[in-house]
DRENTORKOL-3810 file (N, C-alpha, C; in nm, 4 decimals):
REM DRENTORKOL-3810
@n.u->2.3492; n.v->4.2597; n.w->4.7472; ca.u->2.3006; ca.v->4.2273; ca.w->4.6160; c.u->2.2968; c.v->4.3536; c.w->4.5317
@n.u->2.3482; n.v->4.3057; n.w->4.3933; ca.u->2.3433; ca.v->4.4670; ca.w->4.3080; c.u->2.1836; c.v->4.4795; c.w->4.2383
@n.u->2.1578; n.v->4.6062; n.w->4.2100; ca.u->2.0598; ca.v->4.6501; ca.w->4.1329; c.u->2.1058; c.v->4.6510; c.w->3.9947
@n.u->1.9873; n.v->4.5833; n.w->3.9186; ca.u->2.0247; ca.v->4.5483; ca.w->3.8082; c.u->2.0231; c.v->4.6525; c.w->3.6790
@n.u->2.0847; n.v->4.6875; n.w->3.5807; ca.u->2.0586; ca.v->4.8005; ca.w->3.4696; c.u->1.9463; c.v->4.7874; c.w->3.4306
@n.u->1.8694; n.v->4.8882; n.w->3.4051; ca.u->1.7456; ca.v->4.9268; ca.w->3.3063; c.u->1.7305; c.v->4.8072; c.w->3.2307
@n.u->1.8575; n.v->4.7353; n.w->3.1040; ca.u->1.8008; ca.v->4.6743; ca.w->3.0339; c.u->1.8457; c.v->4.5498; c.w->3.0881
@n.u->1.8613; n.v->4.5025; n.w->3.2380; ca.u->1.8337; ca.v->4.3385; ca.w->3.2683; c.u->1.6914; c.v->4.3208; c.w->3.3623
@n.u->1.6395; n.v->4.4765; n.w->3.3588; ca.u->1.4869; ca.v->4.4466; ca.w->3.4489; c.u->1.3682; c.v->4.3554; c.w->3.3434
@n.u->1.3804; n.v->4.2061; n.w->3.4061; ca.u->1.2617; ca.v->4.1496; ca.w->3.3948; c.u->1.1250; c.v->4.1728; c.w->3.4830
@n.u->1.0054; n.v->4.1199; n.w->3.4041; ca.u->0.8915; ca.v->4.1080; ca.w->3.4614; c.u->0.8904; c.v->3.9864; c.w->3.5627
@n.u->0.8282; n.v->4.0063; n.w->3.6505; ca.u->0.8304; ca.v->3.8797; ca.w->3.7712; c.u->0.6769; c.v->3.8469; c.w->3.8147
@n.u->0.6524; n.v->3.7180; n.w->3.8183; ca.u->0.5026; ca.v->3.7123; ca.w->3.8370; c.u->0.4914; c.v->3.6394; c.w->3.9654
@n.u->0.3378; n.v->3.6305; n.w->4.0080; ca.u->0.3111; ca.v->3.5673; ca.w->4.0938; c.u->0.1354; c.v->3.4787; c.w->4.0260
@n.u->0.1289; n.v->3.3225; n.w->4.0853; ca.u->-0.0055; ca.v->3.2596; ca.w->4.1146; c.u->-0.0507; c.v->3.2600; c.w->4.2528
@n.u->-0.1364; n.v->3.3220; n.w->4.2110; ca.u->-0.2198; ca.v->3.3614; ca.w->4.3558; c.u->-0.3937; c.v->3.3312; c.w->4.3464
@n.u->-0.4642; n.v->3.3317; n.w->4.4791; ca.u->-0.5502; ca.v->3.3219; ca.w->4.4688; c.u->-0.6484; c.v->3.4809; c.w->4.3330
@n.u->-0.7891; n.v->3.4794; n.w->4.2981; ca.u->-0.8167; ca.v->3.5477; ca.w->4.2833; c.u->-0.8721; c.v->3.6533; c.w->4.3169
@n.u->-0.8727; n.v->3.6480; n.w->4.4801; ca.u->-0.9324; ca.v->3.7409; ca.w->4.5658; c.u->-0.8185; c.v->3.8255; c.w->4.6002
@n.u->-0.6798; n.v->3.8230; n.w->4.5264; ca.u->-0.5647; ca.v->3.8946; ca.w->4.5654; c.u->-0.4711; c.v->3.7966; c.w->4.6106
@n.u->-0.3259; n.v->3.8825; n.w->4.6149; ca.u->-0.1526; ca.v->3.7921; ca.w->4.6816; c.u->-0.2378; c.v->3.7472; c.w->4.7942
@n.u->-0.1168; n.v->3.6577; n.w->4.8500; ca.u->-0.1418; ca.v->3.5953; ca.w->4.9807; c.u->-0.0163; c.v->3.6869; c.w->5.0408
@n.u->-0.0817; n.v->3.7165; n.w->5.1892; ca.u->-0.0202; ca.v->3.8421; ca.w->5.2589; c.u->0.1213; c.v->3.7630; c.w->5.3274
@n.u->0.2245; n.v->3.8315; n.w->5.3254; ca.u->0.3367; ca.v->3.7613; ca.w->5.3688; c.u->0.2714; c.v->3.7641; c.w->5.5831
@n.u->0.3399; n.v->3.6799; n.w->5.6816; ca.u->0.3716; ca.v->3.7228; ca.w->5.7931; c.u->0.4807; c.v->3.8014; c.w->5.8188
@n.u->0.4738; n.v->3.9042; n.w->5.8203; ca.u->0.6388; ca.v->4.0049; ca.w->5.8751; c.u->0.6935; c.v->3.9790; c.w->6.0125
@n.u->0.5975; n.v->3.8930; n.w->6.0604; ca.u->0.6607; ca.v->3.8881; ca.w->6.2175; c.u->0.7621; c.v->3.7400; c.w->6.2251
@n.u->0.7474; n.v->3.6473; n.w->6.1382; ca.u->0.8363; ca.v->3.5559; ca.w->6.0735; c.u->0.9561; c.v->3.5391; c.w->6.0013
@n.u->1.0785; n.v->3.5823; n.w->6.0661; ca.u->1.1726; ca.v->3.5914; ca.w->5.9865; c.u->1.2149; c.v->3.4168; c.w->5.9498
@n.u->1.2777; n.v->3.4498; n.w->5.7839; ca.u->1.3701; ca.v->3.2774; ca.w->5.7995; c.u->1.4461; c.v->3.3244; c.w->5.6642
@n.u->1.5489; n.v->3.2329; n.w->5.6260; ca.u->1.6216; ca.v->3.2294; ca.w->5.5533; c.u->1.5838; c.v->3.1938; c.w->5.3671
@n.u->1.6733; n.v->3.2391; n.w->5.3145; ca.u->1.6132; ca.v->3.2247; ca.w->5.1665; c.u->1.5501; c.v->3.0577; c.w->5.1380
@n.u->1.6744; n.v->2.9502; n.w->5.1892; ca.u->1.5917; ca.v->2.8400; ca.w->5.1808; c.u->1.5197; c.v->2.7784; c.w->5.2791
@n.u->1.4820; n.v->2.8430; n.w->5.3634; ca.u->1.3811; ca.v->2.7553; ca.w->5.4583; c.u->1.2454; c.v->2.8226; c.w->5.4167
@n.u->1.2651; n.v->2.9875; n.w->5.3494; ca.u->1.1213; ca.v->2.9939; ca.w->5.2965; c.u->1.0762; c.v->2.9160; c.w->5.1513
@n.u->1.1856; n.v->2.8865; n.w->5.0964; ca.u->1.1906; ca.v->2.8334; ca.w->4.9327; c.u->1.1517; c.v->2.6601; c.w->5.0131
@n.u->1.1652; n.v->2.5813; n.w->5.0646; ca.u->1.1872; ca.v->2.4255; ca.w->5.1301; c.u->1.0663; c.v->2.4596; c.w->5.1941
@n.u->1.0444; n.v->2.4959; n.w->5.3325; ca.u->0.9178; ca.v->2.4767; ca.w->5.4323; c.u->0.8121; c.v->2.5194; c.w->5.4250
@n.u->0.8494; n.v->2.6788; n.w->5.4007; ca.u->0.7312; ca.v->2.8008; ca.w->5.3909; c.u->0.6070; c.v->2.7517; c.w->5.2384
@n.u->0.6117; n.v->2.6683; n.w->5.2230; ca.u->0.5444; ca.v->2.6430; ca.w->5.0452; c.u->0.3880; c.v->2.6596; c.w->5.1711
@n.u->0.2859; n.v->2.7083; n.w->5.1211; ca.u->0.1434; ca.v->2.7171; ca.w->5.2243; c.u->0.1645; c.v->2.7684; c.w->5.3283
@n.u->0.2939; n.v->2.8339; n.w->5.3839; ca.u->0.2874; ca.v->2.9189; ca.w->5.5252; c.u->0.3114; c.v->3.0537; c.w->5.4776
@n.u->0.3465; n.v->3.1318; n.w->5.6030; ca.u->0.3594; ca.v->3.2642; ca.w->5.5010; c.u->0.5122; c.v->3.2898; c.w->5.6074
@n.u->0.5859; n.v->3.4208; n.w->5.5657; ca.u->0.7223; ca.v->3.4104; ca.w->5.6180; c.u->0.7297; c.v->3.5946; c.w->5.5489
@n.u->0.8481; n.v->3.6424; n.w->5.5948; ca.u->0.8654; ca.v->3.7799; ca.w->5.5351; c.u->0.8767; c.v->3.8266; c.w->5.4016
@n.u->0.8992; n.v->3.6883; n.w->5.3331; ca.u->0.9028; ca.v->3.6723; ca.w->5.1886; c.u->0.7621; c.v->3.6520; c.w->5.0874
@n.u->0.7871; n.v->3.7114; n.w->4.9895; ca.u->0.6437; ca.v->3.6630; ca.w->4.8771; c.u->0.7452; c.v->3.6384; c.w->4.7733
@n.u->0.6972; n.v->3.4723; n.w->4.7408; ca.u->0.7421; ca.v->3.3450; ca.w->4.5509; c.u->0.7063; c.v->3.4435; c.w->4.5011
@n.u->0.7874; n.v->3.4747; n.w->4.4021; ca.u->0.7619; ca.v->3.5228; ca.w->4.2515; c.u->0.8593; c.v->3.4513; c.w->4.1489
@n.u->0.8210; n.v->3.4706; n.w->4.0244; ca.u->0.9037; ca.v->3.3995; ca.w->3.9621; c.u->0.8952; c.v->3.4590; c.w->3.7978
@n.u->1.0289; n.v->3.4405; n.w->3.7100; ca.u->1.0367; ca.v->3.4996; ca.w->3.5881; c.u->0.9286; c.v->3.3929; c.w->3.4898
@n.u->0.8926; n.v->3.3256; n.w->3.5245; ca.u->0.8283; ca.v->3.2565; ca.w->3.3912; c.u->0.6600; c.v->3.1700; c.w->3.4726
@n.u->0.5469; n.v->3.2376; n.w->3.4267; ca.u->0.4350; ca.v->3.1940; ca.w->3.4571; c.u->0.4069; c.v->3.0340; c.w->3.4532
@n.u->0.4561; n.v->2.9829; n.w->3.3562; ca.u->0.4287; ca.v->2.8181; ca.w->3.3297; c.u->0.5061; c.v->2.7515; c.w->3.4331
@n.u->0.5918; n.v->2.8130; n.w->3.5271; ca.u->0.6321; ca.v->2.7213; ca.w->3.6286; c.u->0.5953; c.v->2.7373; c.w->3.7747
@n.u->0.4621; n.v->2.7920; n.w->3.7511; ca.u->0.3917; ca.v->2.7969; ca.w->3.8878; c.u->0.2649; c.v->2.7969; c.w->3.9128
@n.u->0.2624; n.v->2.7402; n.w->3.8189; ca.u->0.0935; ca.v->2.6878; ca.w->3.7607; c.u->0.0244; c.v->2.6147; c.w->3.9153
@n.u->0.1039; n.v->2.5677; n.w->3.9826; ca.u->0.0378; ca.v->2.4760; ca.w->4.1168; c.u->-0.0071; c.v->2.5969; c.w->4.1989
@n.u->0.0718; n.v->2.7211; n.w->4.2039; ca.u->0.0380; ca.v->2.7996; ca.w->4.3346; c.u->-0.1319; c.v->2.8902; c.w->4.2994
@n.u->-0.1677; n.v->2.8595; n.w->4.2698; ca.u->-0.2951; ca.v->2.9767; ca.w->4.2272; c.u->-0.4259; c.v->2.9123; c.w->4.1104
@n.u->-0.5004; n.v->3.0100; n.w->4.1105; ca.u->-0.5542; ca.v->2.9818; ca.w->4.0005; c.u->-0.5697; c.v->3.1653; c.w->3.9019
@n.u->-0.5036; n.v->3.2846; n.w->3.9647; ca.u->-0.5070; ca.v->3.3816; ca.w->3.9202; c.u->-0.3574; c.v->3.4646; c.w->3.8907
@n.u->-0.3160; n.v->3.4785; n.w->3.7811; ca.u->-0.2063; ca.v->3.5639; ca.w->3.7220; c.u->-0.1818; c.v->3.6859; c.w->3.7796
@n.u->-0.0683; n.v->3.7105; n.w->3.8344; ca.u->-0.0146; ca.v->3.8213; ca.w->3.8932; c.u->0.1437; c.v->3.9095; c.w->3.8044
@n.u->0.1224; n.v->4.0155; n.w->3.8058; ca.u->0.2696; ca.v->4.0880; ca.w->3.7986; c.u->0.3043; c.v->4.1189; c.w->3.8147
@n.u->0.4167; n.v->4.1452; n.w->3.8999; ca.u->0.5254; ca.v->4.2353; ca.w->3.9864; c.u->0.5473; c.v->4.4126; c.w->3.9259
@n.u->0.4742; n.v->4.5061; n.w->4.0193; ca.u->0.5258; ca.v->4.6165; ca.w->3.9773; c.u->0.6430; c.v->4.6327; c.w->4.0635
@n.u->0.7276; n.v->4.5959; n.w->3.9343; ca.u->0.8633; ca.v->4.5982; ca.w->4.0055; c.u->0.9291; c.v->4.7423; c.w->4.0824
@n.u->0.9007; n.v->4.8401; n.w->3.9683; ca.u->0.9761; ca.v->4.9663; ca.w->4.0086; c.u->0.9176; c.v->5.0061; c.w->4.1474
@n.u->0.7646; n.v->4.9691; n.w->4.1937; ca.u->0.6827; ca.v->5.0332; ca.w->4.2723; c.u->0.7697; c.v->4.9743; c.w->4.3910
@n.u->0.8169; n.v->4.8603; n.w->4.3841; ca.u->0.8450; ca.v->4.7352; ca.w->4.4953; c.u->0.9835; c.v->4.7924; c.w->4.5290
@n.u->1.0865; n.v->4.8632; n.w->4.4186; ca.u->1.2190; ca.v->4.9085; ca.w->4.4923; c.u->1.2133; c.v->5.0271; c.w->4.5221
@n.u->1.0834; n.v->5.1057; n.w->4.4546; ca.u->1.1077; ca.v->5.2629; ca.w->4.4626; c.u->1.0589; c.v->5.2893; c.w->4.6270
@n.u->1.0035; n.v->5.2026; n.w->4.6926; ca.u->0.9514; ca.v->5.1716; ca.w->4.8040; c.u->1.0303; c.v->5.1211; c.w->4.9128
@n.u->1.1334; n.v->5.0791; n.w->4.8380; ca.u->1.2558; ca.v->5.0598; ca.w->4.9573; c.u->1.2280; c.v->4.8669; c.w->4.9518
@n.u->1.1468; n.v->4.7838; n.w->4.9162; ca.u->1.1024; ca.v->4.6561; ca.w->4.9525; c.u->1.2841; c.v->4.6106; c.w->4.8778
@n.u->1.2990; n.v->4.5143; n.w->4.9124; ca.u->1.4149; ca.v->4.4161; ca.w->4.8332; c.u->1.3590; c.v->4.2853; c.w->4.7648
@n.u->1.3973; n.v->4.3285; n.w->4.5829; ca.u->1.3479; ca.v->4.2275; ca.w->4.5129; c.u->1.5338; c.v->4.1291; c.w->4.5161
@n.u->1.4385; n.v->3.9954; n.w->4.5185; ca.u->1.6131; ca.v->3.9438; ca.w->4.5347; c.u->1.5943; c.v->3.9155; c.w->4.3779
@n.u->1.6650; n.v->3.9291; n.w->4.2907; ca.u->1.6548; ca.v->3.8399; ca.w->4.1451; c.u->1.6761; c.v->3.7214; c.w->4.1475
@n.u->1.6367; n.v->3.5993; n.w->4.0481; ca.u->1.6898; ca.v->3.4529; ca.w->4.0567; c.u->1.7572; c.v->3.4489; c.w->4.0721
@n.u->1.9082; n.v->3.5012; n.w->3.9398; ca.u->2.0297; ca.v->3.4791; ca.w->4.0037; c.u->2.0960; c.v->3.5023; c.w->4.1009
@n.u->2.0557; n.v->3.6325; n.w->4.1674; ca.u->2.0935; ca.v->3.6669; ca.w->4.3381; c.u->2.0713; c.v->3.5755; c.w->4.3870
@n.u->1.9469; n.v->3.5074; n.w->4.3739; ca.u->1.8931; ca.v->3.3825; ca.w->4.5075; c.u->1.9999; c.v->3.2444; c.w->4.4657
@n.u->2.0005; n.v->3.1973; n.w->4.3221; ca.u->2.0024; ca.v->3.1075; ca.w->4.3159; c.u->2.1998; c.v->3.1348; c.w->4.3767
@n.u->2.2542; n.v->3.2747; n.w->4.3529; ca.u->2.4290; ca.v->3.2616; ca.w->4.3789; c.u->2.4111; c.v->3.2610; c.w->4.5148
@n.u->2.3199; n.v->3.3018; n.w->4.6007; ca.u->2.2991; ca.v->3.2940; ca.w->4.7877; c.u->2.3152; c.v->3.1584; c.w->4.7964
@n.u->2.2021; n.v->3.1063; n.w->4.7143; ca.u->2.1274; ca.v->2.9614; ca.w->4.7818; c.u->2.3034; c.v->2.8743; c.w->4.7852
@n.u->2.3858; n.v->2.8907; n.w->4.6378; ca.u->2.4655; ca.v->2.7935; ca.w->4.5975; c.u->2.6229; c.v->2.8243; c.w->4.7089
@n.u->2.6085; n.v->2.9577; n.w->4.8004; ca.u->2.6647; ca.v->3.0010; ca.w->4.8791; c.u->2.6453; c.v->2.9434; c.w->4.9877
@n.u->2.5456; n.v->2.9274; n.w->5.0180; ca.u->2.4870; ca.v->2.8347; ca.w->5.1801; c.u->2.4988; c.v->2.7417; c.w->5.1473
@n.u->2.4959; n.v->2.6481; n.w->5.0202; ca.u->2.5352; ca.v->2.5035; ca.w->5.0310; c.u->2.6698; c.v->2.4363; c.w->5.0047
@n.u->2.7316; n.v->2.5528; n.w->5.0301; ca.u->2.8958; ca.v->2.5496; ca.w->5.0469; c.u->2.9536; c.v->2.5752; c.w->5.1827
@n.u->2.8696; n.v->2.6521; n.w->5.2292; ca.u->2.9590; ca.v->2.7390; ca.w->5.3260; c.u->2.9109; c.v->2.7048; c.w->5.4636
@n.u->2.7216; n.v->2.6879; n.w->5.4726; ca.u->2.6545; ca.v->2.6738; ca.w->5.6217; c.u->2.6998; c.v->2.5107; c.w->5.6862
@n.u->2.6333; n.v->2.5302; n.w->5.8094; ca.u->2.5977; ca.v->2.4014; ca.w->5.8498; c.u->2.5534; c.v->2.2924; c.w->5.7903
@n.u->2.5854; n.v->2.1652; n.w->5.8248; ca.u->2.5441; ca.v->2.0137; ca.w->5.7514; c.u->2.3565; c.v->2.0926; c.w->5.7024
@n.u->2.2879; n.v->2.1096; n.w->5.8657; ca.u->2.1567; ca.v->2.0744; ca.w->5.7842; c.u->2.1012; c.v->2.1633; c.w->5.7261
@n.u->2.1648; n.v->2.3337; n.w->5.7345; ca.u->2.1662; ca.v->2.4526; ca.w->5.6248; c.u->2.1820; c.v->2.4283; c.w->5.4973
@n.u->2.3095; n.v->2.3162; n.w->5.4591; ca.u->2.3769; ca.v->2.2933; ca.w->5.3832; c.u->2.2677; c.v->2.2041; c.w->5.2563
@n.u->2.2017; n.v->2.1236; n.w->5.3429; ca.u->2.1187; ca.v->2.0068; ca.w->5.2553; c.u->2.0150; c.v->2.1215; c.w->5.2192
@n.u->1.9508; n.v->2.2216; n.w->5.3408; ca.u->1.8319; ca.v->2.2742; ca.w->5.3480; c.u->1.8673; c.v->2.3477; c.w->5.1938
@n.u->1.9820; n.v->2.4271; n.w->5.1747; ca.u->1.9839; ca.v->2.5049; ca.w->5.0206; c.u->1.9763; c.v->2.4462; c.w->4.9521
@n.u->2.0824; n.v->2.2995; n.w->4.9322; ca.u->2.0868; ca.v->2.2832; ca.w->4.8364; c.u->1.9082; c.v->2.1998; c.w->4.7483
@n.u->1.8203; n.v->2.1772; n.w->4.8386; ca.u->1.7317; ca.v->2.1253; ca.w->4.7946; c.u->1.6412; c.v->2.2702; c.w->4.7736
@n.u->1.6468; n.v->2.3896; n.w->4.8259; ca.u->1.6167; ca.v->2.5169; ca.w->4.7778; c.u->1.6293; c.v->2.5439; c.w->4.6422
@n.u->1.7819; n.v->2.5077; n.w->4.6522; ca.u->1.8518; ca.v->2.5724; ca.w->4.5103; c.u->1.7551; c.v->2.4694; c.w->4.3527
@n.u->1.7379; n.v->2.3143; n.w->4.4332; ca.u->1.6648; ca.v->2.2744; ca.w->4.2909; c.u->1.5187; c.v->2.3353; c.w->4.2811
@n.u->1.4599; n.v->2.3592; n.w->4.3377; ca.u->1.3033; ca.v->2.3858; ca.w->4.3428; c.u->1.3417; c.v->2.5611; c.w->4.2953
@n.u->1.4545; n.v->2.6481; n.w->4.3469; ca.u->1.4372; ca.v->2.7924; ca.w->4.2687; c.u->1.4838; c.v->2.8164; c.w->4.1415
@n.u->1.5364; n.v->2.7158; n.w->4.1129; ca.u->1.6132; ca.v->2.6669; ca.w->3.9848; c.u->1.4663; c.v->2.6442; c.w->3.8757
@n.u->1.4119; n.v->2.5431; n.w->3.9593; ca.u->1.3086; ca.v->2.4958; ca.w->3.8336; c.u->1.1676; c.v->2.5369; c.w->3.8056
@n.u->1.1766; n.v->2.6675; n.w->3.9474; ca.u->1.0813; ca.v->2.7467; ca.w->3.9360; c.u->1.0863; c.v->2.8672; c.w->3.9059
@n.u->1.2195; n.v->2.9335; n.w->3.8336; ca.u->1.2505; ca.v->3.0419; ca.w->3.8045; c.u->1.2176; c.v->3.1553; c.w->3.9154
@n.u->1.2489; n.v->3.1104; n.w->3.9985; ca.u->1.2449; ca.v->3.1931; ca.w->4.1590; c.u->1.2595; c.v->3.3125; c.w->4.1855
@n.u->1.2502; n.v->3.4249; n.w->4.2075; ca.u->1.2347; ca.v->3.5165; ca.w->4.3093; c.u->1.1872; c.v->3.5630; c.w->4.3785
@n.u->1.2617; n.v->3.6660; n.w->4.4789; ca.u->1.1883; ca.v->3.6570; ca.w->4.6236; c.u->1.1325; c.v->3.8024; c.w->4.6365
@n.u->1.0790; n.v->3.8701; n.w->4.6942; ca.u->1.0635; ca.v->3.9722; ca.w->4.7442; c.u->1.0582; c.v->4.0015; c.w->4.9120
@n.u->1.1445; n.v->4.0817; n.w->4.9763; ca.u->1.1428; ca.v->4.0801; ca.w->5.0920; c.u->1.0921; c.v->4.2311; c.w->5.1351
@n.u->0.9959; n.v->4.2133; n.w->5.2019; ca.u->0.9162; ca.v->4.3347; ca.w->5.2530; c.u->0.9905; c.v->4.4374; c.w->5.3764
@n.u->0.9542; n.v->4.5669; n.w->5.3620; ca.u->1.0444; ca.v->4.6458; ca.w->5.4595; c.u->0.9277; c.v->4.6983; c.w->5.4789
@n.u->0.8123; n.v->4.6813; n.w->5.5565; ca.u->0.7180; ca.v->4.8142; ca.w->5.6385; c.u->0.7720; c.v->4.8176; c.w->5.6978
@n.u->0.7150; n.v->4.9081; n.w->5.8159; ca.u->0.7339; ca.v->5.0030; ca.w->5.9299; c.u->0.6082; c.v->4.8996; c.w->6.0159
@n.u->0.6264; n.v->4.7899; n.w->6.1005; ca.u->0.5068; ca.v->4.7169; ca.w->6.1290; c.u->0.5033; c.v->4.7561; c.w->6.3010
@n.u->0.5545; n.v->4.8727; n.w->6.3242; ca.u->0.5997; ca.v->4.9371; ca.w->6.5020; c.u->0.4667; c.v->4.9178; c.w->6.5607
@n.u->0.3318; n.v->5.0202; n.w->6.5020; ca.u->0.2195; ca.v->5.0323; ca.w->6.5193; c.u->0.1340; c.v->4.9409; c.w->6.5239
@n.u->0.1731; n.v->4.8157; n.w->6.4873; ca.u->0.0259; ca.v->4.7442; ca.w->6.4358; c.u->0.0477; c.v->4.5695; c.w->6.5312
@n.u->-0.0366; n.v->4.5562; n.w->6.5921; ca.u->-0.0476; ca.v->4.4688; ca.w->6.6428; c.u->-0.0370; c.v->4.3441; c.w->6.6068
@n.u->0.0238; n.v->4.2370; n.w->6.6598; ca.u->0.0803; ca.v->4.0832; ca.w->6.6021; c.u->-0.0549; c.v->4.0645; c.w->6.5824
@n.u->-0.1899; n.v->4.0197; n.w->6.6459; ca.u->-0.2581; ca.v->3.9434; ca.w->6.5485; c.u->-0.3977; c.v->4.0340; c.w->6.4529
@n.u->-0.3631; n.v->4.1709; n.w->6.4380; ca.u->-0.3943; ca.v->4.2148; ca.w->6.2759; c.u->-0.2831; c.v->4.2344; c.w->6.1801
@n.u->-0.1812; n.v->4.1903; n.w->6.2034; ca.u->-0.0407; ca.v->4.2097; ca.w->6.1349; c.u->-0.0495; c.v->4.1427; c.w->5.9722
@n.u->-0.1298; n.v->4.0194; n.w->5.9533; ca.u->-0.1447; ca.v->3.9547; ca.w->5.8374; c.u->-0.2861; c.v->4.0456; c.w->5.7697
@n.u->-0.3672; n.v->4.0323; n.w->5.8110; ca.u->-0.4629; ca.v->4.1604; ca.w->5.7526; c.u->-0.4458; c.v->4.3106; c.w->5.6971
@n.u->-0.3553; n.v->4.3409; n.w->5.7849; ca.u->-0.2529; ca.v->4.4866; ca.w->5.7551; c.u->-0.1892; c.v->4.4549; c.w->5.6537
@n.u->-0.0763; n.v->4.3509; n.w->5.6306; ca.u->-0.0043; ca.v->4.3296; ca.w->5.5244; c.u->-0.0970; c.v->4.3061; c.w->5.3662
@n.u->-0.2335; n.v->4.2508; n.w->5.3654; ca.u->-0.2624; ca.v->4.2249; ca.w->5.2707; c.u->-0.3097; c.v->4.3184; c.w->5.1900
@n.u->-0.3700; n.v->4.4342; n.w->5.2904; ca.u->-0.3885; ca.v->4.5905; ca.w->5.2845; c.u->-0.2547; c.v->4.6120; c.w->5.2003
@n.u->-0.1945; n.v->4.6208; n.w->5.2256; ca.u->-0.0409; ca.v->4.6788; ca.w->5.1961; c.u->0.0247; c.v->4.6471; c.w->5.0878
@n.u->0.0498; n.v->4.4837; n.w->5.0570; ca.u->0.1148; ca.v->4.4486; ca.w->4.9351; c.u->0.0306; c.v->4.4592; c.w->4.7806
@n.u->-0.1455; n.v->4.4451; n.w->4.8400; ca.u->-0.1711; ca.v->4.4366; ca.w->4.6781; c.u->-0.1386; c.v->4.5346; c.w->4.6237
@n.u->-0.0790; n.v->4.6716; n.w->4.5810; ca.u->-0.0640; ca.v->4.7488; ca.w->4.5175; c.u->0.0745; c.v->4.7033; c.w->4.4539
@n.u->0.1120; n.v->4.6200; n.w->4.4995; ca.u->0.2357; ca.v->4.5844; ca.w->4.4067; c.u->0.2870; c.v->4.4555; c.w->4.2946
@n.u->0.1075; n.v->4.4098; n.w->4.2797; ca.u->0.0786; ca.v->4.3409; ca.w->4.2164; c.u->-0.0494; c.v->4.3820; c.w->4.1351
@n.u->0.0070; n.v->4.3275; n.w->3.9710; ca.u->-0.1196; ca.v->4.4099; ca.w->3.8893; c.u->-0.1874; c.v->4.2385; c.w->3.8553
@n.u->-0.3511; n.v->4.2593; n.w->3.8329; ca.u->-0.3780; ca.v->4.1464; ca.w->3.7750; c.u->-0.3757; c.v->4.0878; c.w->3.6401
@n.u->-0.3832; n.v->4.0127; n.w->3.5971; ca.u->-0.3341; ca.v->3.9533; ca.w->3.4279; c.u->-0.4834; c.v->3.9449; c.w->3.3905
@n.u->-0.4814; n.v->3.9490; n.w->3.2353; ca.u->-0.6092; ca.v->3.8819; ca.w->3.2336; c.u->-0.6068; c.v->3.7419; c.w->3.1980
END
């Protein structure tokens, strides 16, 4: 995926609770659409974000904003919509029958939720599977500012 010029960097938000993001699981890997389709209330290596606040009004009751630069200068991978949505429209060409359905019903829900993903890169060597979600929550809020 390319990095985008200075002037196509949008703002990317998240609805989240108000006690802070909800911490991804890093020990959960899955694919762009099985976290966009299944993962909706689970957690996976990925954190929803999305270019336009009014289409995610269900996930939260508190306004979030992607410090974006903090999130690549950090090494994390922001996927952009259109990255996701040219992946998603890639797997529903190219994968297996039930890959195939799994994107393409991805592709409508990142479509109409102005989708993007963020995929996390710690270093999780040190830290034990079950403080691993506690650690992470430590970890990501700094890359989310709150709205008022």
């Amino acid at each position: 995926m390319t990095k985008p010029t200075s002037a196509a960097l949008r703002d990317y938000f998240r609805r989240d609770q108000s006690g802070g993001v909800s911490p991804p699981d890093l020990s959960k890997e899955c694919t762009f659409a099985e976290h966009i389709v299944h993962a909706r209330g689970k957690r996976t290596q990925f954190t929803s974000v999305s270019l336009d606040l009014s289409r995610i009004r269900d996930f939260g009751d508190a306004n979030y904003r992607v410090e974006r630069q903090r999130v690549v200068a950090d090494s994390h991978l922001l996927v952009e919509h259109e990255a996701l949505l040219d992946e998603l429209k890639r797997a529903a060409q190219e994968e297996r029958k039930g890959e195939r359905l799994r994107a393409a019903q991805a592709l409508r829900y990142a479509r109409r939720r102005r989708e993007g993903l963020i995929e996390w890169s710690f270093d999780i060597a040190g830290v034990d599977r079950k403080e691993l979600i506690a650690w992470a929550r430590g970890k990501i809020q700094a890359y989310f500012v709150r709205m008022r």
